[in-house]
KOLLUM-793251 format. One line per field, with one value per atom (N, C-alpha, C): residue in one letter; atom name; residue number from 0; x, y, z. Coordinates in steps of 0.001 Angstrom, whole numbers, plus 500000, padded with zeros to 6 digits. Layout:
<atoms>
type <- c(A,...)
atom <- c(CA,...)
seq <- c(NUM,...)
east <- c(X,...)
north <- c(Y,...)
up <- c(Z,...)
</atoms>
This chain:
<atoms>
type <- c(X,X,X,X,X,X,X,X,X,X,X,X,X,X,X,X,X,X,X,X,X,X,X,X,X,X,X,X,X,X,X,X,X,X,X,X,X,X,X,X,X,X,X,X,X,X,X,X,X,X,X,X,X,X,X,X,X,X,X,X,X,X,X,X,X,X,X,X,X,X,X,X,X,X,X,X,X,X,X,X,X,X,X,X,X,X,X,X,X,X,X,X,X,X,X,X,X,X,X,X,X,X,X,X,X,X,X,X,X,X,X,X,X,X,X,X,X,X,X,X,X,X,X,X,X,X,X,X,X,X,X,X,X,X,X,X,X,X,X,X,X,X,X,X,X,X,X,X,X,X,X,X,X,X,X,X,X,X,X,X,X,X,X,X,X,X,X,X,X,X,X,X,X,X,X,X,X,X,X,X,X,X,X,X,X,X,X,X,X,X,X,X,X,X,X,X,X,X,X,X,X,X,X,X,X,X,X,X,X,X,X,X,X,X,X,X,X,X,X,X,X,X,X,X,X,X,X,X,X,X,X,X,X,X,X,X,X,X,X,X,X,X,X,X,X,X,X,X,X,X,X,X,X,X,X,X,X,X,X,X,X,X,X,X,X,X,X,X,X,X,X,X,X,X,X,X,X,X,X,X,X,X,X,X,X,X,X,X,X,X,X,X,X,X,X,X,X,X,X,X,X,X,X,X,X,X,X,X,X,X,X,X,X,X,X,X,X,X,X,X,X,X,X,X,X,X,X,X,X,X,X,X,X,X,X,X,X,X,X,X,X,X,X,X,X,X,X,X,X,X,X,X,X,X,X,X,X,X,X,X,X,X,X,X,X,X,X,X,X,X,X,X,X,X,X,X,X,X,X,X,X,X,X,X,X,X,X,X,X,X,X,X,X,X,X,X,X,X,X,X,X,X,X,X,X,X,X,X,X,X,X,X,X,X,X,X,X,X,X,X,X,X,X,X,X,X,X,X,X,X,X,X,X,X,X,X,X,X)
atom <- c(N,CA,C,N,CA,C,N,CA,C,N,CA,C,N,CA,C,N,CA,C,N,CA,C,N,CA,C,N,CA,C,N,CA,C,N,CA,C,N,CA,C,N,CA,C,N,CA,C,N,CA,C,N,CA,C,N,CA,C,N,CA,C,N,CA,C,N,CA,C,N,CA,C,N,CA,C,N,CA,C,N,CA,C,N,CA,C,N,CA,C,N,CA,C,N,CA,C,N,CA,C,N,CA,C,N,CA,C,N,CA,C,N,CA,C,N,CA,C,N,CA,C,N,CA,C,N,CA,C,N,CA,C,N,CA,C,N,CA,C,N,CA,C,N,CA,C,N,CA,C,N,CA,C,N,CA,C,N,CA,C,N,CA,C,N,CA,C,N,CA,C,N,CA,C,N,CA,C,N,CA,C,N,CA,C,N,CA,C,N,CA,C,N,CA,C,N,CA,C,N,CA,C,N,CA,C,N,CA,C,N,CA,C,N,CA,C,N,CA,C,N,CA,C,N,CA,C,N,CA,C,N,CA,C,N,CA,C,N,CA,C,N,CA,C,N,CA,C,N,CA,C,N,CA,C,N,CA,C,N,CA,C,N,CA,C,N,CA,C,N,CA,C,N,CA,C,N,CA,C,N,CA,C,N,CA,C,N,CA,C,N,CA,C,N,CA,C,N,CA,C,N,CA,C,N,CA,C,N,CA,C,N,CA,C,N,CA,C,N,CA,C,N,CA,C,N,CA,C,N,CA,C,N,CA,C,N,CA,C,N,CA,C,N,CA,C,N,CA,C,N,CA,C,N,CA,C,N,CA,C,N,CA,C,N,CA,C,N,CA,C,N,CA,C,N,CA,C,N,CA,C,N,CA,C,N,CA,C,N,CA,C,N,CA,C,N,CA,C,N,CA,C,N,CA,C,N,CA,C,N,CA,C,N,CA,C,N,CA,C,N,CA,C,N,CA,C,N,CA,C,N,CA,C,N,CA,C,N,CA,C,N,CA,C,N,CA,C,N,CA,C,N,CA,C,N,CA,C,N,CA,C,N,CA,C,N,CA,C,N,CA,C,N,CA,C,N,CA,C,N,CA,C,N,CA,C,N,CA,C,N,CA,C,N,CA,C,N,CA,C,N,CA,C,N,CA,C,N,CA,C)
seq <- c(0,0,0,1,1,1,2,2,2,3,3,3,4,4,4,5,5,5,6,6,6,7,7,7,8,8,8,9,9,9,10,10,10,11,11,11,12,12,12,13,13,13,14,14,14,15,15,15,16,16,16,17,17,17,18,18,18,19,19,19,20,20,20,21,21,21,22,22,22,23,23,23,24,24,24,25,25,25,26,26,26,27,27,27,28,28,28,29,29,29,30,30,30,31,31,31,32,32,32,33,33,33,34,34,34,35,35,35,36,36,36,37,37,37,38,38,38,39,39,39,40,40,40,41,41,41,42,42,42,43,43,43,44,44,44,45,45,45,46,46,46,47,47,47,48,48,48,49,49,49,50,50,50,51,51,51,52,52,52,53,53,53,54,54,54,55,55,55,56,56,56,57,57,57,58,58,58,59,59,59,60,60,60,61,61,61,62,62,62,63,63,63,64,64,64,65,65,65,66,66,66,67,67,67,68,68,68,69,69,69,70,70,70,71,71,71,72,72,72,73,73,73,74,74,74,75,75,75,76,76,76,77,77,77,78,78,78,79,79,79,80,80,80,81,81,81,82,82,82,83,83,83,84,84,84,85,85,85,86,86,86,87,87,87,88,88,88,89,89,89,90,90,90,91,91,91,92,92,92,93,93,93,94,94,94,95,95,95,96,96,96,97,97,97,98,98,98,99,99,99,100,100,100,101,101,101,102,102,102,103,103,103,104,104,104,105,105,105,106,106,106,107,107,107,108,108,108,109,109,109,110,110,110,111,111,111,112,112,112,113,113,113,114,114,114,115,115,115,116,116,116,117,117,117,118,118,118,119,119,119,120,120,120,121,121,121,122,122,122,123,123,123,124,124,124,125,125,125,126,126,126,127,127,127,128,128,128,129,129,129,130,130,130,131,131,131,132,132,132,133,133,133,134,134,134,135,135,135,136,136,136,137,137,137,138,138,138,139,139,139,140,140,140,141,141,141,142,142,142,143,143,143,144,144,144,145,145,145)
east <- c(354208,355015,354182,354149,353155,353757,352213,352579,353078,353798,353997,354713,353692,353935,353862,354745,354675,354977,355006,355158,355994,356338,356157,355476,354517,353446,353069,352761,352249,352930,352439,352486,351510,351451,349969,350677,350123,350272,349059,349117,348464,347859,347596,347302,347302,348013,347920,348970,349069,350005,349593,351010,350918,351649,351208,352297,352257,352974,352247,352679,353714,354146,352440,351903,350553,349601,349460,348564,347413,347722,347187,347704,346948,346774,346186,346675,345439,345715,345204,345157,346051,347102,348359,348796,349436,349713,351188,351053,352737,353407,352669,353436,353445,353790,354083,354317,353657,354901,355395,356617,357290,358586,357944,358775,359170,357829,357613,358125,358627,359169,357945,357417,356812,358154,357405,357891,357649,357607,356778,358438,357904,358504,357769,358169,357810,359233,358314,359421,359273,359615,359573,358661,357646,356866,357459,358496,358904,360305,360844,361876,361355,360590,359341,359256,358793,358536,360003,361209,362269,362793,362677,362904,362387,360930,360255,360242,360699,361291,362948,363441,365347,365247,363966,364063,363325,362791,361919,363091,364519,365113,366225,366026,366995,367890,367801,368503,370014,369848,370470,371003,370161,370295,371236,371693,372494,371638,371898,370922,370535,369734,369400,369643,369572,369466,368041,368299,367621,367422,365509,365629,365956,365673,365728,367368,368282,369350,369156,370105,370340,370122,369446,369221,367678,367849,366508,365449,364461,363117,362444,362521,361738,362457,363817,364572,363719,363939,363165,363900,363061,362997,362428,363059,362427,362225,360908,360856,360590,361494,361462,361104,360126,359457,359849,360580,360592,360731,361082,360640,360980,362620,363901,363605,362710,363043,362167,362233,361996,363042,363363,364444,364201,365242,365010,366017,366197,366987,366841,367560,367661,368631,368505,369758,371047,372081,373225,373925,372907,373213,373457,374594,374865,374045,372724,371976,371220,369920,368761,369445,368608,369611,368204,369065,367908,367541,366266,366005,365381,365883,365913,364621,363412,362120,361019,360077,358812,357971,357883,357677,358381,358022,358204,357526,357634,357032,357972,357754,358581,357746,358264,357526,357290,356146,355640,354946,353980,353395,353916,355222,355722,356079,355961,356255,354818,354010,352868,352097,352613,352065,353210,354214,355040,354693,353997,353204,352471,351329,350418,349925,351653,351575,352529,353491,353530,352522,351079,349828,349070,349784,349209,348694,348515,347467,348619,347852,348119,348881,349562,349628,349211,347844,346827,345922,345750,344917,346167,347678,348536,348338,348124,348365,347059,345975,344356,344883,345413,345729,346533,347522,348648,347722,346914,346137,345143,344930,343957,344767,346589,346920,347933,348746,349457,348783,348810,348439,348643,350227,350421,350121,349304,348881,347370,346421,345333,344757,343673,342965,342349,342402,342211,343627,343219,344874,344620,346358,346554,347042,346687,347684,347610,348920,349540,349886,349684,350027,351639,352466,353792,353611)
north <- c(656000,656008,655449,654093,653529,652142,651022,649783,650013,649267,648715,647315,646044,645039,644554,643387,642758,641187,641018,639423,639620,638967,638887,639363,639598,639772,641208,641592,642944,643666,645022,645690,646312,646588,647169,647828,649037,650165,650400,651102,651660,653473,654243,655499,656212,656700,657495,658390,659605,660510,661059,661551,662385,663691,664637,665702,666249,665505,665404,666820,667966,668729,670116,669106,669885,669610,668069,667496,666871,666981,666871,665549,664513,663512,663475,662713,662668,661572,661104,659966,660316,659716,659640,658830,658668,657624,657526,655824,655536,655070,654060,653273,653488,653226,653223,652293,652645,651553,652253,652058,652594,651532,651623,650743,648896,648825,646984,646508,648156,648086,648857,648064,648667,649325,650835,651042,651918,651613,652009,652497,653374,653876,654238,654080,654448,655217,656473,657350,658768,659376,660873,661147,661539,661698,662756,663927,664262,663549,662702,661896,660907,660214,659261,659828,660924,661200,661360,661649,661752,660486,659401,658172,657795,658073,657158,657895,658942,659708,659104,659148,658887,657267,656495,654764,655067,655518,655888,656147,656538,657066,655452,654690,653199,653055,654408,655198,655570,656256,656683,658106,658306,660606,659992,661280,661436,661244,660459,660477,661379,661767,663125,663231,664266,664969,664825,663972,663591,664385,664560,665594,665219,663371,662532,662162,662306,661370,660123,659604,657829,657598,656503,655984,656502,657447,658735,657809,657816,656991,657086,658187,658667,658463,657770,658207,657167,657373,656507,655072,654156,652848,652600,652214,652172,650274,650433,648755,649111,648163,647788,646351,645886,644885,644881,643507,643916,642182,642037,640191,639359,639870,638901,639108,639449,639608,640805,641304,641932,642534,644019,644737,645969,646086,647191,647768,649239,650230,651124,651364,652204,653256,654425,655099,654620,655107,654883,653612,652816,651661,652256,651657,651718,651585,650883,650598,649126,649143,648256,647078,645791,644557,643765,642737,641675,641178,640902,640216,638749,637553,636357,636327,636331,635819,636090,635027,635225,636709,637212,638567,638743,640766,641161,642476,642826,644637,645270,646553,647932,648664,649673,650049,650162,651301,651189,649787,649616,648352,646870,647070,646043,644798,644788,643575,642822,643854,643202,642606,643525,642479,641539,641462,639856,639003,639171,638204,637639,638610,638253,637338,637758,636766,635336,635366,634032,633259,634134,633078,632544,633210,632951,634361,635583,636535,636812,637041,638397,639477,640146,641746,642811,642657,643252,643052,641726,641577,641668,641729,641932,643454,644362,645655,646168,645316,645432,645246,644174,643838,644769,645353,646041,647499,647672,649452,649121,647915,647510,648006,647696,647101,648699,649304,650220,651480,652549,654162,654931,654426,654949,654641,653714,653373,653184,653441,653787,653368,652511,652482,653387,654049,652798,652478,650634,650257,650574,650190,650455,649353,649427,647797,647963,647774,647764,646049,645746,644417,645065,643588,643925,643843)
up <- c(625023,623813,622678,622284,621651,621639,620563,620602,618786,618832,616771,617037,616392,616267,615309,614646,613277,613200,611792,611285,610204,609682,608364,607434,607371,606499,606845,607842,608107,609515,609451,610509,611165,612142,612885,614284,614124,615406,616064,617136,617970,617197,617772,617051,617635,618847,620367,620513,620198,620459,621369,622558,623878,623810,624318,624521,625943,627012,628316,628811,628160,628623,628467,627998,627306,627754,627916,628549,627353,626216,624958,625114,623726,623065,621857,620906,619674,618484,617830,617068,615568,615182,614361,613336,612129,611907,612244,612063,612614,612022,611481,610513,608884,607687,606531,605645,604285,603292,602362,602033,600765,600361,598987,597985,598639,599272,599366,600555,601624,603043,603781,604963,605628,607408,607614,608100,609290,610661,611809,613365,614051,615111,616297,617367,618209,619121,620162,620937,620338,620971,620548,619456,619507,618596,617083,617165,615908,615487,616729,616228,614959,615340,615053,613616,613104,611791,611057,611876,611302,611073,611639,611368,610075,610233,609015,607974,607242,606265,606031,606990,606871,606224,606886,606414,605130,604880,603285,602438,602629,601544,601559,602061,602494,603438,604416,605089,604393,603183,602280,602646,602720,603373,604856,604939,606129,607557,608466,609673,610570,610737,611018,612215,612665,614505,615278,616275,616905,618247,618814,619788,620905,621004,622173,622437,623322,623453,623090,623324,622506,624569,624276,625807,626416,626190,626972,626729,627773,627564,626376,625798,624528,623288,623380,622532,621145,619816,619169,618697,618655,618233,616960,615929,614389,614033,613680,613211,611700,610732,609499,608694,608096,607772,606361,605546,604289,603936,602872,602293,603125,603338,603926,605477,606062,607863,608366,609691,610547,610758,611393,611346,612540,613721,614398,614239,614879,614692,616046,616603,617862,617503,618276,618230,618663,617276,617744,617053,616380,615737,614174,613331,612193,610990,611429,610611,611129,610299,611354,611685,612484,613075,612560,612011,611839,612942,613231,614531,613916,614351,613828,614546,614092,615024,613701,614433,613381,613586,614238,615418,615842,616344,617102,617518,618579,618966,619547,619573,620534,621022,621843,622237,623641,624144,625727,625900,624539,624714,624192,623946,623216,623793,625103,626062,625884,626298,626398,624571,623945,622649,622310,622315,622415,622765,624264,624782,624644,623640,623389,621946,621053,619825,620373,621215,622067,622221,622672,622741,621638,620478,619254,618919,619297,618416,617309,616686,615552,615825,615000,615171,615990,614816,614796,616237,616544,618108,619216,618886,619793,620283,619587,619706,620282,619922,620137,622080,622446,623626,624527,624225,624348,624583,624101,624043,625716,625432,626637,628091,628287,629038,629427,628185,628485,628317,629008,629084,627802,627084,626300,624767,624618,623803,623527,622521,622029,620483,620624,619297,618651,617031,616600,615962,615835,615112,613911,613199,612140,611517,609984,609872,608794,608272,606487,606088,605122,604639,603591,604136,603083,601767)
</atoms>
């Protein structure tokens, strides 16, 4: 799927797209900023672009149709970074949830970079870690400042 981990301050992804029905892979962007919100997904790779277009408008536009079920392994996970907090969004939710934490990640690799800013890394060396550890994830990273 992929890693996308953040702070406060920034966001940083992985760059690894799969299309296993293909057997293809190839390097992507994931994350974004628009208008002083950074904004990153992981899961379904054209869900994924439908997310980060639908959060580009304040999730203002109507929410779009999704290819993944709500639940489905692939289904997408949206992280939103903006002054006031950290913010996820799953299918099916009304709109993003603050997540009270200095961090966080999603993701295939997102356990493993939690962990790895628990030990103190970064983002940026969380996700560096996370590419090491999960299949579905791949350098090079990416990383936007808020």
């Amino acid at each position: 799927m992929t890693t996308i981990a953040g702070n406060r301050k920034l966001m940083a992804s992985d760059s690894k797209v799969s299309i296993e029905n293909k057997g293809i892979d190839y390097p992507t962007v994931k994350i974004i900023k628009r208008k002083g919100t950074l904004i990153g997904a992981a899961g379904h790779g054209g869900d994924c672009t439908r997310f980060i277009k639908w959060a580009s408008t304040g999730f203002n536009d109507k929410e779009p149709k999704w290819n993944e079920e709500e639940g489905e392994e692939d289904s997408v996970i949206g992280m939103v970074i903006k002054e006031d907090g950290i913010y996820i969004w799953t299918q099916g939710d009304p709109e993003p949830e603050k997540v009270e934490a200095d961090f966080y990640a999603v993701g295939s690799g997102g356990k493993a970079a939690r962990a790895a800013m628990l030990m103190g890394a970064t983002p940026t060396q969380a996700v560096e870690i996370a590419c090491k550890v999960d299949p579905s994830s791949a350098p090079p990273v990416q990383v936007i400042e808020l």
